[in-house]
N, C-alpha and C positions, 0 to 999 in steps of 0.2 A: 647459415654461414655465408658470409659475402665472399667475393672473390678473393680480398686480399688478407680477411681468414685460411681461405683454401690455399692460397701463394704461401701463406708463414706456416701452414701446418705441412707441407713437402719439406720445407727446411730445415723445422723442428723432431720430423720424421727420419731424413736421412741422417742429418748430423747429430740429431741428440742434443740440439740445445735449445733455451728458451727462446719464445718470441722476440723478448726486448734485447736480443744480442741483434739481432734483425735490422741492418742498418745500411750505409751507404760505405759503412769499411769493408759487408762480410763477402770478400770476395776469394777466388781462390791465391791469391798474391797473398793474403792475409788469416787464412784458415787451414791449419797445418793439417787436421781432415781431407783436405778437399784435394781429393785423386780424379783419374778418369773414371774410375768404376761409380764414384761418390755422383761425378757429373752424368754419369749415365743416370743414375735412376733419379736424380732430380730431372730429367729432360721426361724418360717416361711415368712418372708419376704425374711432370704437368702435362705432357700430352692424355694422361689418359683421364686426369682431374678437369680437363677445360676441356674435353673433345677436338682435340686440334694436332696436327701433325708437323710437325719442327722440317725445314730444310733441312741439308747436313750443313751449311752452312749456320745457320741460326745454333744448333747442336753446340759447334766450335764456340759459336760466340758464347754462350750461358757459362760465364766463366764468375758470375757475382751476381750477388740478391739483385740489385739493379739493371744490370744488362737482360735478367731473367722476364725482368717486369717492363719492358721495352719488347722482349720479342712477343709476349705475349700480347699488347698493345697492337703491332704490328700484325698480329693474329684474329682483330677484332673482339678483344677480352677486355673489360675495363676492371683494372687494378686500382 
């Protein structure tokens, strides 16, 4: 499994939906799912998926598939 198998299957994991919803929409502005509890275990499921620990700053940001795949970027992860 590549990296950005591992990225879609946290998503697919917490929220329960497919891959191909998986886009530059799904963010929490637009995912009536998408609570703080929702964003906690997307943060440690990719901290404990990529071996990598989140600032709490980075934490607040991971508000969308996209911004998710930027901190991990900034983590040294290639998405």
């Amino acid at each position: 499994m590549d990296n950005l198998e591992k990225y879609n299957s946290i998503f697919t994991e917490v929220f329960g939906v497919k891959p191909e919803v998986l886009d530059a929409s799904f963010s929490k502005d637009n995912v009536e799912l998408w609570d703080s509890v929702h964003q906690l275990n997307l943060v440690t499921l990719a901290e404990e998926s990529f071996d990598v620990m989140f600032d709490p700053e980075d934490i607040m940001a991971f508000i969308s598939y996209e911004a998710g795949k930027e901190i991990l970027r900034r983590q040294d992860v290639e998405i």
